[in-house]
C-alpha positions as CSV (number, residue, x, y, z in Angstrom):
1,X,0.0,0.0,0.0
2,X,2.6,2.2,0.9
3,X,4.8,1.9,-2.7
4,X,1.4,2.4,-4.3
5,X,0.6,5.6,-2.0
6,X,4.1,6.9,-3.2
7,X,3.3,6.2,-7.3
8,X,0.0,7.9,-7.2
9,X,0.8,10.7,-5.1
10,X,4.3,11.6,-6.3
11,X,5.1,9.8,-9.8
12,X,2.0,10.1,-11.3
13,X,1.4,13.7,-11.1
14,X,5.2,14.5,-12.2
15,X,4.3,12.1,-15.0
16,X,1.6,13.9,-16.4
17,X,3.0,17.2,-15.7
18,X,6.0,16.1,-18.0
19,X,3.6,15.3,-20.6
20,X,1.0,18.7,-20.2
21,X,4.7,20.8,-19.8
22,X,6.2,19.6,-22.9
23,X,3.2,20.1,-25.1
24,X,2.2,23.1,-23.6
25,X,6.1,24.2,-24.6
26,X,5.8,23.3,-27.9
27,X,2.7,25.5,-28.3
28,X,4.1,28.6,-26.5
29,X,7.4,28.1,-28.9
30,X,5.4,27.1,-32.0
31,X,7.1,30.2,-33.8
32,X,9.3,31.3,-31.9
33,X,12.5,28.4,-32.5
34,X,13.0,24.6,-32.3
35,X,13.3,23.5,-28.5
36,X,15.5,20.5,-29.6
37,X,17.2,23.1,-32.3
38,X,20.8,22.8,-30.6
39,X,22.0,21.2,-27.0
40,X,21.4,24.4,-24.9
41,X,18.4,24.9,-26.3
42,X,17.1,21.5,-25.3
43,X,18.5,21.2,-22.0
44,X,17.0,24.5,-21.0
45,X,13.6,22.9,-22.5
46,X,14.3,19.9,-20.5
47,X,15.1,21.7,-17.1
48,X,11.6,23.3,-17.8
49,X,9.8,20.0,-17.3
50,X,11.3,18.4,-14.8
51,X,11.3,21.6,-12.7
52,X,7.4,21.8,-13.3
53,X,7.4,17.8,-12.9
54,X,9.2,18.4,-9.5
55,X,6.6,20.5,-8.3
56,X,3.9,19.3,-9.4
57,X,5.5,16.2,-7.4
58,X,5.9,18.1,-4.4
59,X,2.5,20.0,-4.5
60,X,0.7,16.6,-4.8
61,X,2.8,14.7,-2.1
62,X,2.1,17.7,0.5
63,X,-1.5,19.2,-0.6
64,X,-3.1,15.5,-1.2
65,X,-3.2,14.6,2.4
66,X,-5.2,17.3,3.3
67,X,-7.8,17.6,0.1
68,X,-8.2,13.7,-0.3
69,X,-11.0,15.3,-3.0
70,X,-8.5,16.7,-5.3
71,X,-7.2,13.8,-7.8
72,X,-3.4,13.4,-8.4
73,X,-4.1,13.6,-11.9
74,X,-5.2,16.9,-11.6
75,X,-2.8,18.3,-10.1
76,X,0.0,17.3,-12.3
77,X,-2.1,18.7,-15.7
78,X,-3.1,22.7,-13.8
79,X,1.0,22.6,-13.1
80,X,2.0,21.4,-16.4
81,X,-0.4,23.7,-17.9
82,X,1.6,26.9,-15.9
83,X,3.9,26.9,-19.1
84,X,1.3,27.8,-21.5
85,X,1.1,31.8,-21.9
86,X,-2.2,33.1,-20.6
87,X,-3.7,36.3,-21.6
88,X,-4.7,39.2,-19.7
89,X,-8.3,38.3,-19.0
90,X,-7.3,35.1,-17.7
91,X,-5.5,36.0,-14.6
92,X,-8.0,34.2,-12.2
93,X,-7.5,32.4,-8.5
94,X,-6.9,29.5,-10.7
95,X,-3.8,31.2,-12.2
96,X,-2.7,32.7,-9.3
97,X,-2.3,29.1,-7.9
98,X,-0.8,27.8,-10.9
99,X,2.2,30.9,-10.8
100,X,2.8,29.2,-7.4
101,X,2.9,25.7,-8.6
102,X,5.6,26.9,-11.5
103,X,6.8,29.9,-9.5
104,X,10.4,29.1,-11.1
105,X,9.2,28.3,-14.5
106,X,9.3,32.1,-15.4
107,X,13.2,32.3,-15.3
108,X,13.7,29.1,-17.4
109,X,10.9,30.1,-19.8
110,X,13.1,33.4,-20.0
111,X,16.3,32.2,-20.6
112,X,14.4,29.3,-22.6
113,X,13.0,32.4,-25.0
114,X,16.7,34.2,-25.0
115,X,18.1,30.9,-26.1
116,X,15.6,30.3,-28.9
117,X,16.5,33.7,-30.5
118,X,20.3,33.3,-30.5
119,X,19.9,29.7,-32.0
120,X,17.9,31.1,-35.2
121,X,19.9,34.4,-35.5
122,X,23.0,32.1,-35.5
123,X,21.7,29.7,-37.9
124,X,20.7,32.7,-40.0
125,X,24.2,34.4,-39.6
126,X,25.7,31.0,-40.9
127,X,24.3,30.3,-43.7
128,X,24.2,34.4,-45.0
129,X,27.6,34.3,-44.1
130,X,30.5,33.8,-46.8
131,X,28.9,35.8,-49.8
132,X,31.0,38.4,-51.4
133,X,29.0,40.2,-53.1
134,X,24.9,40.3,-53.5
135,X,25.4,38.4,-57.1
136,X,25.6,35.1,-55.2
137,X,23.7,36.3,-52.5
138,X,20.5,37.9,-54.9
139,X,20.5,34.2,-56.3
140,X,20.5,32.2,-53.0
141,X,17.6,33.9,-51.5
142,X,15.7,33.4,-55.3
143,X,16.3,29.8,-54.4
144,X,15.4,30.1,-50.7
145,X,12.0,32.0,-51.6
146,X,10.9,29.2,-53.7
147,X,11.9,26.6,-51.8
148,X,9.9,28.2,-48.8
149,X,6.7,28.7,-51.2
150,X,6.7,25.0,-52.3
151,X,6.2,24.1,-48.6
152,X,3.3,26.5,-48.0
153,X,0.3,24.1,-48.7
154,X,1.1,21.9,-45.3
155,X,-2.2,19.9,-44.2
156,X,-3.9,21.5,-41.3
157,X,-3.3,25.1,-42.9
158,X,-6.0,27.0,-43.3
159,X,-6.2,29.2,-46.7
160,X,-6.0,32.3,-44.8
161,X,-3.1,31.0,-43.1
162,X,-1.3,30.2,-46.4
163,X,-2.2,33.4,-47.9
164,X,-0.5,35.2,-45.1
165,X,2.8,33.2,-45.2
166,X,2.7,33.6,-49.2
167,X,2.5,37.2,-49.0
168,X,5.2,37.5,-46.0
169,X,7.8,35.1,-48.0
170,X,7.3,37.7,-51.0
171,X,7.8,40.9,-49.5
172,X,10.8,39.9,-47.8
173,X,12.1,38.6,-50.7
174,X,11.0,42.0,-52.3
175,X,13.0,43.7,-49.7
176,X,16.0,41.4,-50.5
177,X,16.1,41.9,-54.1
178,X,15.6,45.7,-53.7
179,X,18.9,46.1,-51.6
180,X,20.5,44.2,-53.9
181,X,19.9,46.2,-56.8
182,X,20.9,49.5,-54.8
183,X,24.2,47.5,-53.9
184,X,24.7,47.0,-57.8
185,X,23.8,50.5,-58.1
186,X,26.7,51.6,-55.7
187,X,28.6,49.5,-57.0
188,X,28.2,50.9,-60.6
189,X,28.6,54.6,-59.5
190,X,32.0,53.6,-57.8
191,X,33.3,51.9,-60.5
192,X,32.4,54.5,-63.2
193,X,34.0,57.0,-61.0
194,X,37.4,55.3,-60.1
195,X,38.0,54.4,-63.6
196,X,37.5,58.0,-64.7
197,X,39.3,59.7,-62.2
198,X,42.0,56.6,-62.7
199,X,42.3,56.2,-59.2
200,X,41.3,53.5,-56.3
201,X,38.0,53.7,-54.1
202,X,38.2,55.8,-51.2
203,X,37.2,55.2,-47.7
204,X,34.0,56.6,-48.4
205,X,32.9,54.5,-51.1
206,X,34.2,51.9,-49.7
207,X,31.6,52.7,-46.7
208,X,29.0,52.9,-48.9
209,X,29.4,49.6,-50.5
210,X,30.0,47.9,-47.4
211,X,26.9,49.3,-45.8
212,X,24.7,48.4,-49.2
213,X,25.6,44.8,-48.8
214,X,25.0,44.9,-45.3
215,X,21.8,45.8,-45.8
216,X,21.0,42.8,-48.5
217,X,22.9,40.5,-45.9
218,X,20.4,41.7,-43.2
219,X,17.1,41.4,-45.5
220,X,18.3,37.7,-46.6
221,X,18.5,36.7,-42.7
222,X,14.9,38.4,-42.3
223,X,14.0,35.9,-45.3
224,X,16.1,33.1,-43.5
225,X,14.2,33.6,-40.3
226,X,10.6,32.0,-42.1
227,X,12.9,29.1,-43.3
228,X,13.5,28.4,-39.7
229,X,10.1,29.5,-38.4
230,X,8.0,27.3,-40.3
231,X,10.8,24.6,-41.7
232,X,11.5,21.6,-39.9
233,X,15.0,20.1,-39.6
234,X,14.9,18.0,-42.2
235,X,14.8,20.9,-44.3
236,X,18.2,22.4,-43.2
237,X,20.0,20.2,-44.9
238,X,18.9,21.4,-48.3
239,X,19.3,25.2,-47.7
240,X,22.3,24.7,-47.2
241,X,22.7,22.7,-49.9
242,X,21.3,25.2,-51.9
243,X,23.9,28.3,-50.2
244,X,26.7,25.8,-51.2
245,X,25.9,25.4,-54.8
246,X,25.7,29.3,-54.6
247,X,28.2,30.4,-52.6
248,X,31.7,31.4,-54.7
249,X,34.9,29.1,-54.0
250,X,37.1,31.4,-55.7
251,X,36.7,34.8,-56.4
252,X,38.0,36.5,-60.0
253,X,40.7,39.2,-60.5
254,X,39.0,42.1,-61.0
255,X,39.7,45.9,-61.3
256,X,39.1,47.5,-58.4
257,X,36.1,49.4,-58.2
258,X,34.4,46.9,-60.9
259,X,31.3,45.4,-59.8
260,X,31.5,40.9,-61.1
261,X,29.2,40.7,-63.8
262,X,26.5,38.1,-63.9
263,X,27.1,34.8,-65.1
264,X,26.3,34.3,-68.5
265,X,24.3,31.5,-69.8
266,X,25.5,28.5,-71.9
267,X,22.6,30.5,-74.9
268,X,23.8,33.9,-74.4
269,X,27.8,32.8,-73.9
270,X,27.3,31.1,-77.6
271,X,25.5,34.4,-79.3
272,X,28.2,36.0,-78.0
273,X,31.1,34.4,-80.0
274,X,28.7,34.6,-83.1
């Protein structure tokens, strides 16, 4: 009697607080990052559960002698559910005893959040990283907007919901595309000039170059961030597939102040010999 006293008072309500915690995780993340993403991530989602689990544990162990009516059950799903955001109508005598179920849940969920952000601004940085110019880099987000749009019509989505994702993988392509074409702008203007004056860039152009493809780097992670908002895992694998068949192993000798032409293709390099 006693080992079963000790399972349904103490194990059974951690158990099912693991289970409520985790899903209830997974909702409150659903677009925020992936909570098994990378190993800090995880453990931080991990120290969320067992945290809850533990006192969810403790709050059945010591409460359940004394309201015999309350089932452990219960009491492990309300603690497990303390991870799930509430709104501001919501804040009840119920919620006020689940913030003291999960009264350290709000620090992990914090640093949980923090964590999250790095991991997909770092996965981001990664694979925008490497391109020397917005050539390459116009052409790898071309091929990471289509990719993205292919994967739109997911079952369970509703039409409005696709409309909206279409719409927000266009205009941040858009924006891509638009800094891009000022970079080649820039890049034009500086070229035409150096050669005229027969001289090299100066520190100012130079600036203004740099901070043109900044820009286009910082639009293509803002287009990166859907692919890891909506993408799964499985999925990384053939971005970066696709930033390695676009990223340039070596770089031609070029004049300085000489934007790199676009390639050519097979069609237009035989026209040309004609």
């Amino acid at each position: 009697m006693g080992q079963a006293s000790w399972l349904t008072e103490w194990l059974l309500p951690a158990a099912v607080c693991a289970a409520v915690a985790w899903v209830g995780l997974i909702y409150r993340f659903r677009e925020d990052g992936r909570l098994l993403g990378t190993v800090r991530s995880a453990a931080l989602a991990v120290s969320v559960v067992l945290w809850t689990s533990g006192v969810a544990a403790l709050a059945s162990g010591f409460l359940l002698p004394h309201a015999s009516s309350v089932p452990p059950i219960a009491v492990g799903a309300v603690a497990g559910s303390g991870v799930v955001p509430r709104g501001r109508g919501e804040q009840t005598s119920g919620r006020a005893l689940m913030a003291v179920l999960t009264l350290g849940d709000s620090l992990l969920l914090a640093s949980l959040a923090r964590r999250l952000q790095e991991d997909r601004a770092d996965w981001c940085d990664n694979l925008v990283g490497g391109f020397h110019d917005c050539w390459d880099l116009d052409v790898f987000s071309d091929e990471v907007k289509r990719h993205l749009l292919m994967r739109v019509d997911v079952r369970g989505r509703t039409g409005r919901s696709r409309s909206n994702i279409r719409r927000e993988i266009t205009d941040r392509y858009k924006d891509v595309q638009t800094a891009a074409q000022r970079w080649a702008k820039a890049e034009t203007d500086i070229g035409k000039t150096c050669l005229q004056q027969c001289r090299p860039r100066t520190r100012e152009e130079e600036r203004r170059a740099k901070r043109a493809f900044g820009e286009a780097e910082q639009y293509c992670r803002h287009l990166l961030e859907l692919a890891h908002t909506y993408g799964k895992r499985s999925s990384d694998r053939k971005i970066a597939e696709l930033r390695a068949r676009h990223l340039p192993l070596r770089r031609p000798m070029a004049m300085p102040g000489i934007p790199r032409p676009r390639r050519l293709s097979l069609a237009g390099l035989l026209r040309h010999r004609r």
